[in-house]
Residue, then its C-alpha position, 0 to 999 in steps of 0.5 A: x500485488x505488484x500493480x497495487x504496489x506501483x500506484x503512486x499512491x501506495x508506493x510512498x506509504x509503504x517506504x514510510x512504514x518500512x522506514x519506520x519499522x526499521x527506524x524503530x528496530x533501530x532505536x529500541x534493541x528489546x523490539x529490534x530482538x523481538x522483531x527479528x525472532x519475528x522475521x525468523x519465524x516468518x521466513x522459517x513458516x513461509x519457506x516450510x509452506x512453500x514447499x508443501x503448497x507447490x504442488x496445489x498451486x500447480x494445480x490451480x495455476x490456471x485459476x489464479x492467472x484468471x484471477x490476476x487478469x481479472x484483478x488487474x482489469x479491475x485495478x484499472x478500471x479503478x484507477x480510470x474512475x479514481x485518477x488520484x490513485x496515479x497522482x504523486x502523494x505530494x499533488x494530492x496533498x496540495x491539492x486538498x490543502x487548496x480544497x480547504x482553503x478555498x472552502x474556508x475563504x467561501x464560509x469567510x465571505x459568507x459568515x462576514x456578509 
């Protein structure tokens, strides 16, 4: 989880959403109460889960360490076959800005020829 959320990609999206999300409770009090009863309820379900799922979860200890390695091997294969993943949101969207205009220019000349 944590290598997923450090692609430079996924990074910016999630301060987005969290800015959002607190620009929203900010500016709508009926949501900001529903939201917080919400948190509430989700930090009150995770803490009661916690403590009942410790003990399977030392014992599957060893297979979710497997699992994180195989994971993360994974994530950077990906990351070598798909190198936009590493690159800062804003190269990406110029990047694709100079994709298009170049593809537009192509059917320019080629309409007008």
């Amino acid at each position: 989880v944590k290598q997923v959320a450090s692609l430079t990609l996924v990074s910016p999206a999630c301060g987005v959403i969290s800015a959002a999300y607190a620009s929203t409770k900010e500016s709508h009090p009926y949501l900001r109460s529903v939201c917080d009863a919400a948190e509430k309820g989700v930090k009150s379900v995770s803490e009661a889960t916690a403590s009942c799922v410790q003990p399977v979860l030392a014992t599957l200890e060893p297979h979710v360490v497997a699992a994180s390695e195989y994971a993360s091997k994974g994530l950077d294969k990906l990351g070598e076959k798909l190198p936009v993943l590493q690159k800062p949101v804003e190269q990406i969207i110029s990047d694709t800005k100079e994709l298009v205009s170049s593809r537009v220019a192509d059917v320019k000349d080629a309409v007008s020829s």
